[in-house]
C-alpha positions in Angstrom: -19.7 -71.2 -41.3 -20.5 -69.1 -39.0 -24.2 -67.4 -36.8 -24.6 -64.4 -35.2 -27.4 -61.7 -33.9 -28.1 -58.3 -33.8 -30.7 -56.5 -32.2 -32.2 -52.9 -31.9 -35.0 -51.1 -29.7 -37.2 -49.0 -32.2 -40.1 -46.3 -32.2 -42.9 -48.2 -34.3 -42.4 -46.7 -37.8 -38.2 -46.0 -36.9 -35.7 -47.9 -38.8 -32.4 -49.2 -38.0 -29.4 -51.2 -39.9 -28.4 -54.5 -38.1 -25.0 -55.2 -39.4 -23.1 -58.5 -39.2 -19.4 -59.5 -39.1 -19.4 -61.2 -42.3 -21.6 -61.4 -46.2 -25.1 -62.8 -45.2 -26.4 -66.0 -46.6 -29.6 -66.8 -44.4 -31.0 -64.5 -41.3 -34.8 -64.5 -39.5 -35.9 -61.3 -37.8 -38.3 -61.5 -34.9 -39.9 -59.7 -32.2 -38.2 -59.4 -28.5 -41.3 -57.3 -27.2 -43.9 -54.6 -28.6 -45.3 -51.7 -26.4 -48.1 -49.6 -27.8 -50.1 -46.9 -26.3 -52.5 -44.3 -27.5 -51.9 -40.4 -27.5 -51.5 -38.4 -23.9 -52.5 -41.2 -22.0 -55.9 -41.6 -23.3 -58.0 -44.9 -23.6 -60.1 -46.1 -26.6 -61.7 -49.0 -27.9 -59.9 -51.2 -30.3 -61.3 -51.9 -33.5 -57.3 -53.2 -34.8 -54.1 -54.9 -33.9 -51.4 -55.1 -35.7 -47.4 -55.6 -35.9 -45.1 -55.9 -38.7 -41.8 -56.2 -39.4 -40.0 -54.8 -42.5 -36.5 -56.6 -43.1 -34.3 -56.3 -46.3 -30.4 -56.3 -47.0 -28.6 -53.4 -47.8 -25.2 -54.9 -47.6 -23.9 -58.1 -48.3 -23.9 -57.8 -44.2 -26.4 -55.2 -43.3 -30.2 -55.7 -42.5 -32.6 -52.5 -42.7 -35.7 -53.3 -40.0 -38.5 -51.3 -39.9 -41.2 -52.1 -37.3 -44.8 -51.1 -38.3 -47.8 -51.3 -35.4 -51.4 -50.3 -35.3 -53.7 -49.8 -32.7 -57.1 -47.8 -33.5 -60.6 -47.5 -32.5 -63.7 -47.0 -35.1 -63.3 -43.1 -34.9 -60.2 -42.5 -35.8 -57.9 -42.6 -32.9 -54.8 -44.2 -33.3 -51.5 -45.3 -31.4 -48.6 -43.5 -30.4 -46.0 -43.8 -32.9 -43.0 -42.3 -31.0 -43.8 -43.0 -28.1 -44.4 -46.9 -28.9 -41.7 -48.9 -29.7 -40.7 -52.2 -30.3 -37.3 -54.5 -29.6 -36.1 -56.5 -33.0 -33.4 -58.8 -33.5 -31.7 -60.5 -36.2 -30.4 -64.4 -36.4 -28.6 -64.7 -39.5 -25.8 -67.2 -41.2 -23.1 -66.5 -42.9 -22.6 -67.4 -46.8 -21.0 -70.8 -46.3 -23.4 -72.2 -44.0 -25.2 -75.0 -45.9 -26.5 -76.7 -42.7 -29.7 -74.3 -42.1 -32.9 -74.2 -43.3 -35.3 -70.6 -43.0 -38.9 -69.7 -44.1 -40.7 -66.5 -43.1 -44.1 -66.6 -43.8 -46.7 -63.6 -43.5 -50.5 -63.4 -43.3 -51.2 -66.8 -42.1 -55.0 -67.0 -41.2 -55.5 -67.6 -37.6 -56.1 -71.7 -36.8 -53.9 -73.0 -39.7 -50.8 -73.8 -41.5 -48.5 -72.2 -43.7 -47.4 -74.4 -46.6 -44.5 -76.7 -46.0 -41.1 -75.4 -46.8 -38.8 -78.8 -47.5 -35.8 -79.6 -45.4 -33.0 -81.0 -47.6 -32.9 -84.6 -47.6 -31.3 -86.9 -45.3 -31.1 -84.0 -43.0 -30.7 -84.6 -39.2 -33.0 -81.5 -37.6 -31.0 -80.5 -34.6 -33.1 -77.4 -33.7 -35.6 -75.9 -35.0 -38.1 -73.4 -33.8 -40.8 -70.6 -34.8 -41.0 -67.4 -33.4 -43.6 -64.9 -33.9 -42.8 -62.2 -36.4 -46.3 -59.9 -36.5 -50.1 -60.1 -36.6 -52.3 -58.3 -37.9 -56.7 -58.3 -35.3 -59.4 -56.4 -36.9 -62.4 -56.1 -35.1 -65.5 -54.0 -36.7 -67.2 -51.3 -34.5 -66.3 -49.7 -31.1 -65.9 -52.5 -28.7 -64.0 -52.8 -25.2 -61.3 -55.0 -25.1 -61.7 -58.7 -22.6 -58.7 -60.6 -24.7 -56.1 -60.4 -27.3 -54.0 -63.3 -28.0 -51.2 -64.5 -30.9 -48.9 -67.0 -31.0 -47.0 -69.8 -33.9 -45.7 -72.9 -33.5 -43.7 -75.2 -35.7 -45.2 -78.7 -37.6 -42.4 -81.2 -38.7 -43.4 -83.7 -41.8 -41.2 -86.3 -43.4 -39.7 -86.6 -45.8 -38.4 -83.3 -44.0 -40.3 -80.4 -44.3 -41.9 -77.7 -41.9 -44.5 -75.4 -42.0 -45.7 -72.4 -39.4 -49.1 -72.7 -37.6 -50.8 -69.4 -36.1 -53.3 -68.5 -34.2 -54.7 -64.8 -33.1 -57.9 -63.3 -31.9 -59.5 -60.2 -30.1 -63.1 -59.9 -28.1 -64.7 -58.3 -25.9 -66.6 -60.2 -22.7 -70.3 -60.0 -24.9 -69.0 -61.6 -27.7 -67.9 -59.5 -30.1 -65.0 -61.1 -31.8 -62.4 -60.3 -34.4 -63.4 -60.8 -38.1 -59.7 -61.3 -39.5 -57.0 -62.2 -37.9 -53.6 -63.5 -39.0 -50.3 -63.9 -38.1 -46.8 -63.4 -39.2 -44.0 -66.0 -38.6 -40.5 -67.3 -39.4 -38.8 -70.5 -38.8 -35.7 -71.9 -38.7 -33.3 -74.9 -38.0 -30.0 -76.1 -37.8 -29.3 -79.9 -39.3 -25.9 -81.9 -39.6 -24.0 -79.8 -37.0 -25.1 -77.9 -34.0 -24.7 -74.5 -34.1 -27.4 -72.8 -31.7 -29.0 -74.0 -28.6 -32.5 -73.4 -27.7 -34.2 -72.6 -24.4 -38.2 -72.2 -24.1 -39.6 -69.6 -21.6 -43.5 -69.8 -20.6 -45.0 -68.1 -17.9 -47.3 -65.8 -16.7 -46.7 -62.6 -15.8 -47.7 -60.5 -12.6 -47.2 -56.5 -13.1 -47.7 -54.6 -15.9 -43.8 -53.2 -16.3 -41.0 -52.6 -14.7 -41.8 -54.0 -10.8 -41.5 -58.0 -13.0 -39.4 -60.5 -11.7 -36.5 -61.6 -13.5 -36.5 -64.6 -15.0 -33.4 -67.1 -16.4 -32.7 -69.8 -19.0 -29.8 -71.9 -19.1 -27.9 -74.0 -21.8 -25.9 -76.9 -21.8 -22.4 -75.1 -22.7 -21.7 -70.8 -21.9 -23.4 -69.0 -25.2 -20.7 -66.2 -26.2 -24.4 -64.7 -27.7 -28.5 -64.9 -26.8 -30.9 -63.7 -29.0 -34.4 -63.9 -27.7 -37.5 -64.0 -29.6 -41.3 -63.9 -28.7 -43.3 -66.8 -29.6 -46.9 -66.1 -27.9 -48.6 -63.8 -26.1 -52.2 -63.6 -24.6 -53.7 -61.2 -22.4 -57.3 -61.3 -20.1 -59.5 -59.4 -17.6 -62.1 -61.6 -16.3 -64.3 -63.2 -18.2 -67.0 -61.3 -17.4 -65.1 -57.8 -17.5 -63.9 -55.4 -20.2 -62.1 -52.2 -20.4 -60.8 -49.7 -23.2 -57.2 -49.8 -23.8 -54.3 -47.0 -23.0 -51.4 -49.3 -22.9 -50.5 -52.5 -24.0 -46.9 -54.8 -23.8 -46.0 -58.0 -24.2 -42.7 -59.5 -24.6 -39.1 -59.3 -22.4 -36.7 -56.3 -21.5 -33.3 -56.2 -20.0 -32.0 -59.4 -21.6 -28.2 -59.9 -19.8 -25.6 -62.5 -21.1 -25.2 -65.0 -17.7 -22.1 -67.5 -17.2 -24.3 -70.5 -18.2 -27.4 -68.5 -20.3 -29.5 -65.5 -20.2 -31.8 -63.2 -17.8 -34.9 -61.3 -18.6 -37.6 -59.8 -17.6 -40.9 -61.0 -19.3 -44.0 -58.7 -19.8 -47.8 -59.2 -20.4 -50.4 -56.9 -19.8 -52.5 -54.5 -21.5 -53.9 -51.5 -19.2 -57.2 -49.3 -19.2 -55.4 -45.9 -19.2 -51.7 -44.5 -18.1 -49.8 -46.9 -15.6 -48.9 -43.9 -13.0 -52.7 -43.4 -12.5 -53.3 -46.8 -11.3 -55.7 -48.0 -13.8 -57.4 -51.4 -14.4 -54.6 -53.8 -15.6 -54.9 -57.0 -17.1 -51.6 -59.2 -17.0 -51.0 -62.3 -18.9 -48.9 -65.4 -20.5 -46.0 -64.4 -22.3 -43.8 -67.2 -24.2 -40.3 -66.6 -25.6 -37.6 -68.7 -27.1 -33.7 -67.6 -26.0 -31.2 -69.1 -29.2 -27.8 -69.5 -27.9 -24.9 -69.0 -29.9 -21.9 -71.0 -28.8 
């Protein structure tokens, strides 16, 4: 038995293969960290939100991803394509792992729960965790943008069984609000025998990109891998304030492999125009989960 990752950086709409050492029995694909802007810098209203990720084998070890993303006003404007992009990775298990249990469930309504997935019986849950796979804001009219937020987390039942709560929304600061909103997620676990370690990351952030500090987790034993996935994101100007949107990230960059775990920078902010021309930035709370792979 055997787990691995692979990861790419992608323009939204690009596709890659993620190939694995071995024939595939079980994998989850999730988000590092999606950057969208609109075209030559411009600013708009945002009437949708929305990420997706496309994953499918090709080979007995191969994924194809595809990341979608929308961001659009009421008049027709939408996002960047090529010059978006959006970091993926892949978690997968090989064909004689029977000790792991994964669900990936899309269009969850914002403020509840996927059905539970059962966990075979007798099962010891070692780790288990939900990461944030897509979401999908829709917001009628031409309104300015105050807050956008998304995020899962994980329910445990027993007998054993899990299921994938989400929760997303959009407004502006008089109260216009998203009319749907949903989210895409996966979980997964381990039972029986330990084969990843997990380290949580929550924080708030205090530039827009690049100037961030680094941040690091650590692990009980040296990972000889780290995949890291986004779990939640939310962005705000004050209450009171609102702004179109040019730019918006949220995520981590520059993961590095450390002696005891893994380094990144974390990212959450959305901006009212292009970042050279010092526009009105609002950052945010980004939360990530690193998986360490002895």
């Amino acid at each position: 038995m055997a787990v691995a990752t692979q990861g790419a950086e992608l323009a939204v709409g690009s596709s890659a293969a993620l190939t694995l050492p071995w024939p595939i029995g079980a994998f989850v694909v999730g988000v590092t960290l999606f950057q969208y802007q609109f075209p030559y810098a411009s600013q708009h209203s945002v009437a949708e939100v929305a990420l997706s990720v496309s994953a499918n084998m090709t080979s007995a070890n191969t994924i194809a991803v595809t990341p979608n993303g929308i961001m659009k006003d009421a008049s027709g404007n939408y996002l960047d394509g090529a010059n978006s992009l959006v970091i993926v990775g892949a978690l997968a298990w090989s064909q004689d792992d029977a000790s792991v249990a994964e669900i990936t469930v899309p269009g969850i309504a914002s403020g509840t729960a996927s059905p539970a997935a059962q966990i075979p019986p007798g099962s010891a849950i070692l780790a288990s965790q939900a990461i944030l796979t897509g979401f999908d804001i829709v917001r009628p009219g031409n309104h300015h943008v105050q807050s956008i937020q998304a995020s899962v987390s994980s329910n445990l039942f027993s007998p054993p069984a899990a299921s994938i709560r989400g929760m997303a929304s959009l407004q502006d600061a008089s109260g216009n609000v998203d009319t749907s909103a949903t989210v895409d997620g996966a979980y997964f676990c381990s039972y029986n025998i330990p084969e990843y370690e997990l380290a949580t990351w929550i924080g708030a952030t205090q530039t827009p990109v690049n100037t961030q500090s680094t941040e690091t987790v650590t692990f009980a034993s040296a990972p000889s891998a780290v995949a890291l996935f986004l779990t939640g994101f939310s962005m705000a100007y004050p209450q009171a304030q609102d702004q179109e949107v040019g730019f918006m990230v949220a995520g981590a960059t520059k993961l590095t492999m450390t002696a005891t775990g893994a380094s990144f920078i974390p990212q959450a902010a959305m901006a009212s125009g292009p970042l050279q021309s010092n526009p009105a930035v609002a950052t945010g709370t980004v939360s990530l989960v690193a998986v360490g792979i002895p």
